[in-house]
C-alpha positions as CSV (number, residue, x, y, z in Angstrom):
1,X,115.0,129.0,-163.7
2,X,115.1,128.0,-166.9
3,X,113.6,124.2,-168.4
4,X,114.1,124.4,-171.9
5,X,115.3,121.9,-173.0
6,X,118.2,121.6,-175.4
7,X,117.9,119.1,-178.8
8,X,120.1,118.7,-182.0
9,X,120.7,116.4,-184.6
10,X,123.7,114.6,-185.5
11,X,124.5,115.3,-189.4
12,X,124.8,111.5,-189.7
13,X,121.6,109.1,-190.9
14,X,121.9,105.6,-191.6
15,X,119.7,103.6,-194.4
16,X,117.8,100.6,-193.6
17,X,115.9,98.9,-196.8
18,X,113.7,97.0,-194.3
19,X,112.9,99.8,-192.2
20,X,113.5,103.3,-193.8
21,X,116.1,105.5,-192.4
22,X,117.3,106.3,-188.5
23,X,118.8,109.4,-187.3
24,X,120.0,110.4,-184.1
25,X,119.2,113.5,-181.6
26,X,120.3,114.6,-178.4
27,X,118.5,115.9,-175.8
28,X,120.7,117.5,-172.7
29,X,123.7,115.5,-173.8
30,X,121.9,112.1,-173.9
31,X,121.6,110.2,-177.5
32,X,117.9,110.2,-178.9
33,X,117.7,107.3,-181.4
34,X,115.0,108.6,-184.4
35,X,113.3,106.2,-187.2
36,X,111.3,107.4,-190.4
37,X,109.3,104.4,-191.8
38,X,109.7,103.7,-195.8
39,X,105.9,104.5,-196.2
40,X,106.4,108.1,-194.4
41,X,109.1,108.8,-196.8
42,X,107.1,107.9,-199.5
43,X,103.9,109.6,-198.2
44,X,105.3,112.7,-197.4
45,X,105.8,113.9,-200.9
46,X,104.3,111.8,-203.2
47,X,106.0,113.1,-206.2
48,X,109.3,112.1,-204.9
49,X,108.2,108.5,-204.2
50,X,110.1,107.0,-207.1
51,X,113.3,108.6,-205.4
52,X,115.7,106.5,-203.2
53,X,115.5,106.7,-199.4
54,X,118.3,108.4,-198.8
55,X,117.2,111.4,-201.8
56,X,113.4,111.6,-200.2
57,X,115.3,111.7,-196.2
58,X,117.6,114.5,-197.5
59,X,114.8,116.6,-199.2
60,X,112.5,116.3,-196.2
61,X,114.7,115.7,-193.3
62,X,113.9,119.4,-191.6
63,X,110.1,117.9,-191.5
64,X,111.4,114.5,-190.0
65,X,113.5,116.7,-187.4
66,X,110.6,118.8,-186.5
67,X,108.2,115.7,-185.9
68,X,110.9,114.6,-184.0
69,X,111.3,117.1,-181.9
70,X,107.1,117.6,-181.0
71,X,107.6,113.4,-180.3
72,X,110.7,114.2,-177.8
73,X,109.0,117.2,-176.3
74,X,105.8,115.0,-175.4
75,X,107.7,112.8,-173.8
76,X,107.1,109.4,-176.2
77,X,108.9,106.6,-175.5
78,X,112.1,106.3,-177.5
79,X,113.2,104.9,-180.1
80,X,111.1,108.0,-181.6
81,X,109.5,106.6,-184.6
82,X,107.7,108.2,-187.2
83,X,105.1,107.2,-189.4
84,X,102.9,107.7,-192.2
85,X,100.5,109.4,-189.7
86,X,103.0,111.6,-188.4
87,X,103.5,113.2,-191.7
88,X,100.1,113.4,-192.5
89,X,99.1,114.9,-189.3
């Protein structure tokens, strides 16, 4: 039997100035709700951290949906939120 389990991300993201940006996943047909804080934008490539949120989510957002996915798979609680130690890890 097999108990893989099945994720994807919607294309969509949504910008919050306050928080950062939140993007959403599914995981066996249930919505997933993800968060990247404005500090892990900024820290995960420094040279971009003049850039706009939306520019440094874009350029980075296979990394976000990989930490993501680790977060899911371990079974934190959700909303899955990730932070300047996530993408310094």
């Amino acid at each position: 039997m097999n108990n893989a389990k099945r994720i994807s991300f919607d294309p969509g993201f949504a910008i919050s100035e306050a928080f950062g940006v939140s993007f959403a996943a599914t995981l066996d047909g249930l919505t997933v709700v993800c968060s990247v804080s404005s500090e892990a934008l900024q820290d995960i490539d420094s040279s971009n951290a003049q850039c706009g949120l939306e520019e440094q989510f874009m350029a980075h957002r296979v990394d976000f949906e990989s930490i993501a996915i680790r977060k899911i798979l371990a079974g934190e609680a959700q909303p899955i939120r990730i932070t300047s130690a996530d993408v310094r890890a």
